[in-house]
VEXVO-869844 format. One record per residue (C-alpha): x, y, z. Coordinates in Angstrom, 1 decimal. Layout:
residues N
<<X, Y, Z>>
...
END
This chain:
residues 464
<<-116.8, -111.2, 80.1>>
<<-116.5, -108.8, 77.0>>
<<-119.6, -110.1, 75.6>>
<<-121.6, -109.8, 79.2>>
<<-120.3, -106.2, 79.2>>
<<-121.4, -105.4, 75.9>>
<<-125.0, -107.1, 76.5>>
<<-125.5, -104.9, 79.4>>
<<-124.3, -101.8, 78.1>>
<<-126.6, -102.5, 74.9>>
<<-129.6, -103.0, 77.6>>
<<-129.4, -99.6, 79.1>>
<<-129.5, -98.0, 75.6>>
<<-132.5, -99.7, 74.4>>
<<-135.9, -98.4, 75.1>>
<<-138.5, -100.1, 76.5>>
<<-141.0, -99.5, 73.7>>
<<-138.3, -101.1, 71.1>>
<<-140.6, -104.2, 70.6>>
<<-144.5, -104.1, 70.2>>
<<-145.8, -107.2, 71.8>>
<<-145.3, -109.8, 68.5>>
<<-142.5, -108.5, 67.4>>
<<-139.7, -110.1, 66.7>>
<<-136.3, -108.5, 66.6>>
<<-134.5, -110.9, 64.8>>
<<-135.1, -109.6, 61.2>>
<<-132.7, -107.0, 61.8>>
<<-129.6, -109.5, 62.1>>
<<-130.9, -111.8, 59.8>>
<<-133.4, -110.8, 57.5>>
<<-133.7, -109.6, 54.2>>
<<-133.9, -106.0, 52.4>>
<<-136.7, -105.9, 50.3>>
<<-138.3, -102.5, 51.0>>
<<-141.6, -102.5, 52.0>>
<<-145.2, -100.7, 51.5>>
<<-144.1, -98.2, 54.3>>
<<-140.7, -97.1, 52.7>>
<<-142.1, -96.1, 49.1>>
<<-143.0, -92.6, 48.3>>
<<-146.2, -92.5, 47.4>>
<<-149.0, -94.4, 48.1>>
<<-149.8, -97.9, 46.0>>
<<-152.3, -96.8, 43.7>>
<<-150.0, -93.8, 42.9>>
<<-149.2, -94.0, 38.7>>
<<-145.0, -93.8, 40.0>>
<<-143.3, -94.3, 42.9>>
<<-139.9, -95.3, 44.5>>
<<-139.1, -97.5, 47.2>>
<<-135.7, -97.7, 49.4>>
<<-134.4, -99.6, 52.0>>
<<-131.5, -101.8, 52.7>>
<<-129.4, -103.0, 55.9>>
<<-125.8, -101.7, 57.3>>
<<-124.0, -104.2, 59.7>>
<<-120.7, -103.4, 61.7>>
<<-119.5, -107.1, 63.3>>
<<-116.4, -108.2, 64.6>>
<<-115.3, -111.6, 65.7>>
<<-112.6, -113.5, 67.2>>
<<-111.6, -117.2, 67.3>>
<<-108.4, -118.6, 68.9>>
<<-107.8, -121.1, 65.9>>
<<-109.4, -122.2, 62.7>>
<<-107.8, -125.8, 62.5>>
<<-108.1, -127.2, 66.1>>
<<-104.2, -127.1, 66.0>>
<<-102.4, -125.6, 68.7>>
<<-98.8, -125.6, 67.1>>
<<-97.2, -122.3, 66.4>>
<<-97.5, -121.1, 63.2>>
<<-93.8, -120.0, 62.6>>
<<-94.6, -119.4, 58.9>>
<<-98.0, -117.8, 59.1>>
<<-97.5, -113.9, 59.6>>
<<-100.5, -113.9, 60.9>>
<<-100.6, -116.3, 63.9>>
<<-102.9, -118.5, 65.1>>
<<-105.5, -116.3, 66.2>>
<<-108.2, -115.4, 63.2>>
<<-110.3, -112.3, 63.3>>
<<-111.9, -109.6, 61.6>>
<<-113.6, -106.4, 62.2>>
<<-115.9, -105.2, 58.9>>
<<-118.8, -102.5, 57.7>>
<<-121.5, -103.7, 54.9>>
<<-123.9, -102.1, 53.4>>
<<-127.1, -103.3, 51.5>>
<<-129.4, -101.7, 49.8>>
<<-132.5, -102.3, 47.6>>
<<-134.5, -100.1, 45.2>>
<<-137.5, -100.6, 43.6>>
<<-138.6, -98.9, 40.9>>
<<-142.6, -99.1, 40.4>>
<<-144.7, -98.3, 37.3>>
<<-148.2, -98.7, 38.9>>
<<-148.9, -102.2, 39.6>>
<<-148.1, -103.5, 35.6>>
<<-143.9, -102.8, 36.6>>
<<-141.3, -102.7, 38.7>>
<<-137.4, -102.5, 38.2>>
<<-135.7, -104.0, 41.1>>
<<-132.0, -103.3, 41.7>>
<<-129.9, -104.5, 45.2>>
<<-126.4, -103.9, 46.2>>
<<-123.9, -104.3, 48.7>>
<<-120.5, -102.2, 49.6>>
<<-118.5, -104.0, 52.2>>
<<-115.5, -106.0, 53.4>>
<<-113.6, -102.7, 54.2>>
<<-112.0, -104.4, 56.9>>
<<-110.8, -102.8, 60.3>>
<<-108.3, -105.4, 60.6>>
<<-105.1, -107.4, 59.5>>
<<-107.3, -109.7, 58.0>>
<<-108.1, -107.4, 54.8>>
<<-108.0, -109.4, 51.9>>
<<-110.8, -107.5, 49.4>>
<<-112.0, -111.2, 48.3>>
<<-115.1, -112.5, 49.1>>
<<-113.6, -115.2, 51.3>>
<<-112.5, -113.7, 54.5>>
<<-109.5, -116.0, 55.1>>
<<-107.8, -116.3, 52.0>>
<<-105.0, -114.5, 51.6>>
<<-104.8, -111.4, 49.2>>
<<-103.2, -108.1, 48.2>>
<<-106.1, -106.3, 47.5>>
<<-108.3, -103.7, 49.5>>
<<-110.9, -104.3, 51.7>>
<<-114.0, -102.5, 50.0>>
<<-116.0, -104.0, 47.5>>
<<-118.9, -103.3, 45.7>>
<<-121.4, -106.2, 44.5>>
<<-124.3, -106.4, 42.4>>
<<-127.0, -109.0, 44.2>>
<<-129.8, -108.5, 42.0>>
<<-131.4, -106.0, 39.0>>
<<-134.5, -107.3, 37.5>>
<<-137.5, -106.1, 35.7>>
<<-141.3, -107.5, 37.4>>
<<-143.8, -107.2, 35.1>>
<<-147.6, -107.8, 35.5>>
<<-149.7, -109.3, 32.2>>
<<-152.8, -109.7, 33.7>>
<<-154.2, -110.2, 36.8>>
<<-152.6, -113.6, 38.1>>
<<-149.5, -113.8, 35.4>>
<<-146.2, -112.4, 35.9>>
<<-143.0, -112.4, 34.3>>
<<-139.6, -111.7, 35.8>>
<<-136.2, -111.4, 33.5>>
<<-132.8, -110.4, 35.2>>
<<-130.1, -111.6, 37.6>>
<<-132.3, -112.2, 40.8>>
<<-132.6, -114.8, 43.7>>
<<-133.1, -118.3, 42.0>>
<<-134.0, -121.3, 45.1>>
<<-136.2, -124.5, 44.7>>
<<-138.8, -124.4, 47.6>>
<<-136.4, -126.8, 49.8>>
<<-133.3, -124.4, 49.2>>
<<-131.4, -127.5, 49.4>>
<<-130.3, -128.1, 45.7>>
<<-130.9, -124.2, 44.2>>
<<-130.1, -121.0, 46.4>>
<<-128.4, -118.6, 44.1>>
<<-128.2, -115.5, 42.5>>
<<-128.0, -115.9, 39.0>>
<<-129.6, -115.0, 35.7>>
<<-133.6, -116.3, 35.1>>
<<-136.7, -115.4, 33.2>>
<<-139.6, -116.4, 34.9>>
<<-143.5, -116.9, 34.2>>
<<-145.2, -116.7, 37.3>>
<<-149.2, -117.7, 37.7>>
<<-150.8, -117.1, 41.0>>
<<-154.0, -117.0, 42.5>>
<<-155.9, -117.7, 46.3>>
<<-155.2, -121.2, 46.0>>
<<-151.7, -121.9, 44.2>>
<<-148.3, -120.1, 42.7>>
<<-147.3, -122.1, 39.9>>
<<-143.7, -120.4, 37.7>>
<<-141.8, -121.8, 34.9>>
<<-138.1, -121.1, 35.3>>
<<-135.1, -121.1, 32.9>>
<<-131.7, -119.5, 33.5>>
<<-128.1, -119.9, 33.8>>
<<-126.4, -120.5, 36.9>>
<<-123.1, -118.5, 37.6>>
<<-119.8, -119.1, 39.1>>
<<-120.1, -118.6, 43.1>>
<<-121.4, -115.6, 43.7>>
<<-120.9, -115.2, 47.5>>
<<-122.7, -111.9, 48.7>>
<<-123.2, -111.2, 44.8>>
<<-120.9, -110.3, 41.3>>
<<-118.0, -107.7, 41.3>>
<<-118.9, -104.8, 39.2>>
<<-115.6, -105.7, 37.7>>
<<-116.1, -109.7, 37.1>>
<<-118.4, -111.6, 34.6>>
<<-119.2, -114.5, 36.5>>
<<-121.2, -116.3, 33.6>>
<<-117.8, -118.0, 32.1>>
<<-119.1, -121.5, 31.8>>
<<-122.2, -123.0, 30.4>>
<<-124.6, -123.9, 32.9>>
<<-128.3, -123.8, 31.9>>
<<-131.3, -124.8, 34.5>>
<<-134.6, -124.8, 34.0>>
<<-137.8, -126.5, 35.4>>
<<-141.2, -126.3, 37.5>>
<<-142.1, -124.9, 40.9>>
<<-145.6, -125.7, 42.2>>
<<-146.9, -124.1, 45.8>>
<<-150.6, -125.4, 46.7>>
<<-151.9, -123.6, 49.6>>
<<-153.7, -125.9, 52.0>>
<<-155.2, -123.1, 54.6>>
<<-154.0, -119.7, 55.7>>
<<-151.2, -121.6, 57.1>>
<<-150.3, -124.6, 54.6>>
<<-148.5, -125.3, 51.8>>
<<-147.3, -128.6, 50.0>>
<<-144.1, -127.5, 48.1>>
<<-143.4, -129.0, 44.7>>
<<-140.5, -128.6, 42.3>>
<<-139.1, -130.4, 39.5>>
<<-135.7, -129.2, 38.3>>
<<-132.8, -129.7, 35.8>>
<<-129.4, -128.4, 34.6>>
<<-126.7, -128.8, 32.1>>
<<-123.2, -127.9, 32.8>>
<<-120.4, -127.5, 30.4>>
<<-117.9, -126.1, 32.7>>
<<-115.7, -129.5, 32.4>>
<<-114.3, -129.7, 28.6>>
<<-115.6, -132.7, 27.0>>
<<-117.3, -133.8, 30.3>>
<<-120.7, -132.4, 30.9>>
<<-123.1, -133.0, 33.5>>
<<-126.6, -133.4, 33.7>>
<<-129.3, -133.3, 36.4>>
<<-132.4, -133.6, 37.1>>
<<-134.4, -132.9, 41.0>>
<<-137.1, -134.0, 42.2>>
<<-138.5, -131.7, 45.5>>
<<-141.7, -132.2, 47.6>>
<<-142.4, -131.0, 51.3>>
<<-144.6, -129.1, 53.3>>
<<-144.5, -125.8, 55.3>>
<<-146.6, -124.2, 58.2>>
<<-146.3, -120.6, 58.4>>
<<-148.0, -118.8, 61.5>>
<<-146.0, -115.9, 63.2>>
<<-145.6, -117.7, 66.1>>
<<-145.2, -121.4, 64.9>>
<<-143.4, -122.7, 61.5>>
<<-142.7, -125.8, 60.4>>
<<-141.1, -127.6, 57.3>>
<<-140.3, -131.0, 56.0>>
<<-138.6, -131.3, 52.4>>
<<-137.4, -134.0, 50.6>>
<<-134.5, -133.8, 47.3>>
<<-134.1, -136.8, 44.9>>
<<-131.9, -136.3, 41.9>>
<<-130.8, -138.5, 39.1>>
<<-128.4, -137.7, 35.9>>
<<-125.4, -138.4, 34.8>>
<<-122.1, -137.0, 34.6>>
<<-120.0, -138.5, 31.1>>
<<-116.7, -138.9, 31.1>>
<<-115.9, -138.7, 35.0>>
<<-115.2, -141.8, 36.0>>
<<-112.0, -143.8, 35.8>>
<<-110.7, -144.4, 32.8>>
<<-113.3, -142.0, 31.4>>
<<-116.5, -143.7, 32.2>>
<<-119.7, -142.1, 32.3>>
<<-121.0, -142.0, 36.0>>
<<-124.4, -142.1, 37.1>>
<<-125.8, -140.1, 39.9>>
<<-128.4, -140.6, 42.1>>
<<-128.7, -138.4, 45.4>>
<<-130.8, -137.2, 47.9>>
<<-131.2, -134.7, 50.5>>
<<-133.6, -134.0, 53.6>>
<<-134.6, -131.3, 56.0>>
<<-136.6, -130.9, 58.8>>
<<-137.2, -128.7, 61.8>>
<<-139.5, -126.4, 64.0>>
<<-139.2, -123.2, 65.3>>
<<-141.9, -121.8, 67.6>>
<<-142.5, -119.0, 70.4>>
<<-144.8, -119.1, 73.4>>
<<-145.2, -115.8, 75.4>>
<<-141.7, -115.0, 76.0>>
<<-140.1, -119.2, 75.4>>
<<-138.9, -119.8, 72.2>>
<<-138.0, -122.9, 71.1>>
<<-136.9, -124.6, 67.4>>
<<-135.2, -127.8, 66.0>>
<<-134.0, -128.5, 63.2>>
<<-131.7, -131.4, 60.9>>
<<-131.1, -132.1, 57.8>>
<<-129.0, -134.7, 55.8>>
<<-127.2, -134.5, 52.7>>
<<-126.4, -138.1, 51.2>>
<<-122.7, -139.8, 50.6>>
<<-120.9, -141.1, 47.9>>
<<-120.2, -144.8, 47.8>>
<<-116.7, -145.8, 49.0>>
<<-115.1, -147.0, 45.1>>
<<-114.5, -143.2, 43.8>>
<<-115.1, -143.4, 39.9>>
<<-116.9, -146.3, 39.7>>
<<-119.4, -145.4, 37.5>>
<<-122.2, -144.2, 40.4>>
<<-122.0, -141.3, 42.0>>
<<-124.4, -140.4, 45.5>>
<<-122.7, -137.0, 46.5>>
<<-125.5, -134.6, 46.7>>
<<-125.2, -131.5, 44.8>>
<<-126.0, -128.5, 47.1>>
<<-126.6, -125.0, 47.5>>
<<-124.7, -125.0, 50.7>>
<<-127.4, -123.5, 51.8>>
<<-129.6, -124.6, 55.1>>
<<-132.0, -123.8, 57.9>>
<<-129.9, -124.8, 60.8>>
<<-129.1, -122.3, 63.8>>
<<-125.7, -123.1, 64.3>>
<<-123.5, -120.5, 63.4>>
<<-119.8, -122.7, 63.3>>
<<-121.1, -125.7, 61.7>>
<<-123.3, -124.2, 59.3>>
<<-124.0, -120.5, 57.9>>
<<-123.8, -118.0, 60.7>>
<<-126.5, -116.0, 59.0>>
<<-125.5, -112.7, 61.0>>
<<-123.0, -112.3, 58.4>>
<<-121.9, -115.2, 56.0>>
<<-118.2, -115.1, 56.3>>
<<-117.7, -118.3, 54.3>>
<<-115.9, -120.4, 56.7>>
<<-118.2, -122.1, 57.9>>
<<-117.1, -125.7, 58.5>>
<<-120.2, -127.7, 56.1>>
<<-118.1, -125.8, 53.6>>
<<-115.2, -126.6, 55.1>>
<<-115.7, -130.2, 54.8>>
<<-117.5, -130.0, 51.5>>
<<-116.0, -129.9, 47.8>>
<<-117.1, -127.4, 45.5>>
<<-118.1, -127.7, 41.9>>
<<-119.0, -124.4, 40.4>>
<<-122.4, -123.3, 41.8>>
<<-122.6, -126.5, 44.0>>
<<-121.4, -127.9, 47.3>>
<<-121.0, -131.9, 47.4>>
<<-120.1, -133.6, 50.3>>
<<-118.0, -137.5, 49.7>>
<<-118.8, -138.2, 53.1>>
<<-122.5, -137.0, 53.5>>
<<-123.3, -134.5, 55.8>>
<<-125.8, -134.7, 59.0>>
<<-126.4, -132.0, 61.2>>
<<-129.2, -131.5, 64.3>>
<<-129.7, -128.7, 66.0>>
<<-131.8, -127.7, 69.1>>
<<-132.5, -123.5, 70.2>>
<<-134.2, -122.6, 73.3>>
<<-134.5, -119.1, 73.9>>
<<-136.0, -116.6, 76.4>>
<<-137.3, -113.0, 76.1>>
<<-135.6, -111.7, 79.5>>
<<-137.0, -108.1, 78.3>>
<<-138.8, -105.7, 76.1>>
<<-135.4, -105.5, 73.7>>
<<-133.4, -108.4, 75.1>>
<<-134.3, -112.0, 73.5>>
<<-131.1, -114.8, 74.7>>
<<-130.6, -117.9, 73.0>>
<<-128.5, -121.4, 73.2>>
<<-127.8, -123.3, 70.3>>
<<-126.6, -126.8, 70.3>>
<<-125.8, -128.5, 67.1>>
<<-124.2, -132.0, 66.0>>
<<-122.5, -133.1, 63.2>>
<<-121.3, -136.3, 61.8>>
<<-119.8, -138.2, 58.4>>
<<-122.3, -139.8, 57.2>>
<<-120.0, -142.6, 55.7>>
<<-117.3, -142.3, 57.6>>
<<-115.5, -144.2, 55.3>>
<<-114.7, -141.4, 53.0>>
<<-113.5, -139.3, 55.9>>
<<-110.7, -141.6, 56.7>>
<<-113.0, -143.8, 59.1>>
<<-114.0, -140.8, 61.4>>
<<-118.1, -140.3, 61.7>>
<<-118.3, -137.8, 64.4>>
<<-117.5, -134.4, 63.3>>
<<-118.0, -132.1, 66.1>>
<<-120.8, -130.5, 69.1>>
<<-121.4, -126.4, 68.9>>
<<-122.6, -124.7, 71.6>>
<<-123.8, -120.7, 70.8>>
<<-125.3, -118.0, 73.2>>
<<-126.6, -115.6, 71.3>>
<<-127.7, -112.2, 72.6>>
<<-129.9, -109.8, 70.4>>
<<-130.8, -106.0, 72.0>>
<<-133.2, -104.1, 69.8>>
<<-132.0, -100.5, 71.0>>
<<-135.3, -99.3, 68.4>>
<<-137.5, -100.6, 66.1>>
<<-135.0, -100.6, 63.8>>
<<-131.8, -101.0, 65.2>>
<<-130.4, -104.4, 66.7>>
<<-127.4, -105.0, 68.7>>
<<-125.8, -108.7, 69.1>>
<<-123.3, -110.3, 71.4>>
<<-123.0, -113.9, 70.6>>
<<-120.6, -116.5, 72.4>>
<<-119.1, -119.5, 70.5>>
<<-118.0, -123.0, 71.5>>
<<-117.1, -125.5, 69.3>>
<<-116.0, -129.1, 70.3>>
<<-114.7, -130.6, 67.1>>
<<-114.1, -134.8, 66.5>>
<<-111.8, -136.0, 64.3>>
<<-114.4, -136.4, 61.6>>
<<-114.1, -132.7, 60.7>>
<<-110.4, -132.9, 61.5>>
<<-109.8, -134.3, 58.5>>
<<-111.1, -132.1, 56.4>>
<<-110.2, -128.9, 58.5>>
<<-106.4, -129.4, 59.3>>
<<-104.3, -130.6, 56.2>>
<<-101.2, -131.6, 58.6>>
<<-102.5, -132.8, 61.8>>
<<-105.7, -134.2, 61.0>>
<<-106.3, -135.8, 64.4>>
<<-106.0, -132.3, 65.7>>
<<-109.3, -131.7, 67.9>>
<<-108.1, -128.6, 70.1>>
<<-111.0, -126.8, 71.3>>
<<-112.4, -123.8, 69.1>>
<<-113.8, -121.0, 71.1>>
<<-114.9, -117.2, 69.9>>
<<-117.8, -114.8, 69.8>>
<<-119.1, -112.2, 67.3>>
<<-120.4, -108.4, 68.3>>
<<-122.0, -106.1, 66.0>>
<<-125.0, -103.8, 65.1>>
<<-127.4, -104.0, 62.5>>
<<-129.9, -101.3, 61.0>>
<<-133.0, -101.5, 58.9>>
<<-133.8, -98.0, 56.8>>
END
């Protein structure tokens, strides 16, 4: 009823002429910040000018559990309940020299925290004596043009493969970029950081362990609408004493990008080895592989998307001398905001993590990871656009999830209001049926718990 109320409420504020016919107020909630043409001071031809914008979100959510357990929690002060209401602030500035030069810096203050749940650590639900309010670097990077289709960029900016499956982080990278009408080809090489969640603590050094990537990106435009995606990267890590590991990925897929229709299909292979990590000390071979597909695509006022992706399993002998666990971003392109990333505001519990094991910059999953989603939405008004989302997951050997494959079914309603151009309200309704597949990784005691998990999220979002 809350999250009816607050729909409605939003509807009478927002004006009519909120959305141009086209437009489509998602970005607010979920794009990014990088300023455009319209927010610098001068025009583009002009020998210096500065360029601003950025994003501030107030959300709040509640959930009656976290572990699909309904036993009281006699020693957890605070109950079994789980919410948080928070304030964060993005912003970007770019810094241009003409067209030969531009500085980039981005930022975020947040997690000052309305609630009990204040911990002042990137993780919302782990406990902590610290305050709320943090601010993070993201990015700060120098662009710089050598001649008409070369560039070059050197800082701590976003590094992702074109699948986004194996590499989406912020880290440290020089880059040697070559574009022209038919084709953007970059070198890469960098170091990959510790997690850096929403970014790096002005107070932390993140860069505390060897880690070196470096590789090949090649984008080959097919028509104004097609590309064929092609990547070939590797890393070295050093974080393990004596134990390093090294990898090597192989990406190729395809994209269509219209404004009303997109489309993608990638495909991950990688290969290396990791010495030293098996029993008795063995070096352990690794071969892996990872896959994504999915749709998303609006006609008139219907919107409609798919999407899945797999992530592949180890075998069931751990430390045998093979290893299939993918290593992974953690990072996808499904809709589902339980299961996966709830990209209104990445909060970090988010049960693919959940059920995942992390190893420095990566996400690898013993059991493999599957996950299909389906959104069909409707643009009721001018500034009102409703959606359901209805994702499944499952183990994909369900051996290594003590014999459980089906992890759980998600249902979301998810409300967005554009009260202006440049202002989005959301209401969002959450369901989540879970399986004792994701018990097991969710509930250390009971882990055939499978008690319903129900919620929503309300917020605002602006663009400047």
């Amino acid at each position: 009823m809350r999250t009816f109320t607050l729909t409605l409420i939003s509807l009478s504020l927002c004006a009519p002429s909120a959305l141009a016919e086209g437009h489509d107020p998602l970005w607010a909630a979920t794009g990014d910040e990088t300023p455009s043409a319209a927010l610098c001071s001068g025009a583009e031809d002009a020998p210096r000018r500065l360029c601003v914008g950025g994003r501030f979100t107030t959300i709040a959510h509640m959930h009656n559990d976290s572990d699909f357990d309904p036993t009281p929690r006699f020693f957890d002060p605070n109950g079994q309940t789980d919410g948080q209401a928070a304030t964060f602030l993005r912003s970007y500035v770019r810094y241009e020299t003409g067209a030969s030069l531009h500085v980039n810096y981005e930022m975020e203050v947040g997690w000052n925290a309305w609630s009990r749940h204040d911990p002042g650590k990137p993780d919302a639900f782990l406990p902590g004596d610290g305050g709320g309010l943090a601010y993070r670097h993201r990015q700060l990077f120098a662009d710089a043009r050598l001649s008409e289709q070369v560039r070059v960029r050197a800082g701590f900016q976003e590094i992702k493969d074109p699948s986004g499956l194996f590499l989406d982080h912020l880290g440290g990278a020089l880059v040697l970029e070559y574009k022209d009408a038919n084709r953007t080809s970059a070198l890469w090489i960098g170091q990959l950081p510790d997690s850096t969640y929403e970014g790096v603590a002005v107070s932390d050094d993140n860069f505390i362990h060897d880690n070196v990537f470096g590789g090949l990106t090649y984008i080959y435009n097919l028509g104004a609408h097609q590309k064929v995606d092609f990547a070939l990267m590797g890393l070295s890590d050093h974080r393990a004493v004596d134990r390093p590991l090294t990898l090597g990925a192989l990406v190729l897929g395809f994209r269509h990008e219209h404004p009303r229709y997109q489309a993608w299909a990638h495909g991950v292979v990688q290969a290396g080895v990791w010495e030293g990590s098996g029993v008795a000390g063995v070096d352990q071979d690794i071969f892996a592989w990872a896959g994504q597909v999915g749709v998303r695509s609006r006609h008139g006022k219907l919107l409609w998307g798919m999407n899945a992706f797999a992530l592949s399993p180890d075998d069931t002998h751990d430390g045998n001398g093979t290893i299939g666990t993918f290593f992974g971003a953690g990072k996808n392109r499904s809709a589902t905001t339980l299961l996966t990333e709830d990209e209104y505001r990445d909060r970090y519990d988010n049960f693919d993590e959940r059920m995942g094991t992390p190893w420095g910059p990566f996400l690898n999953h013993g059991a493999g990871l599957a996950v299909v989603d389906v959104t069909v939405g409707y643009r009721a008004t001018d500034c009102w656009t409703t959606r359901l989302v209805i994702g499944d997951a499952m183990n994909i050997e369900a051996a290594n999830a003590l014999d459980k494959g089906h992890a759980g079914l998600e249902f979301s309603w998810l409300n967005d209001v554009a009260i202006s151009e440049d202002v989005v309200a959301f209401a969002h309704a959450q369901l989540l049926v879970p399986d004792e597949g994701l018990a097991v990784f969710a509930n250390d005691v009971d882990r055939s718990a499978t008690e319903l998990l129900y919620g929503g999220e309300i917020g605002i979002t602006a663009r400047f």
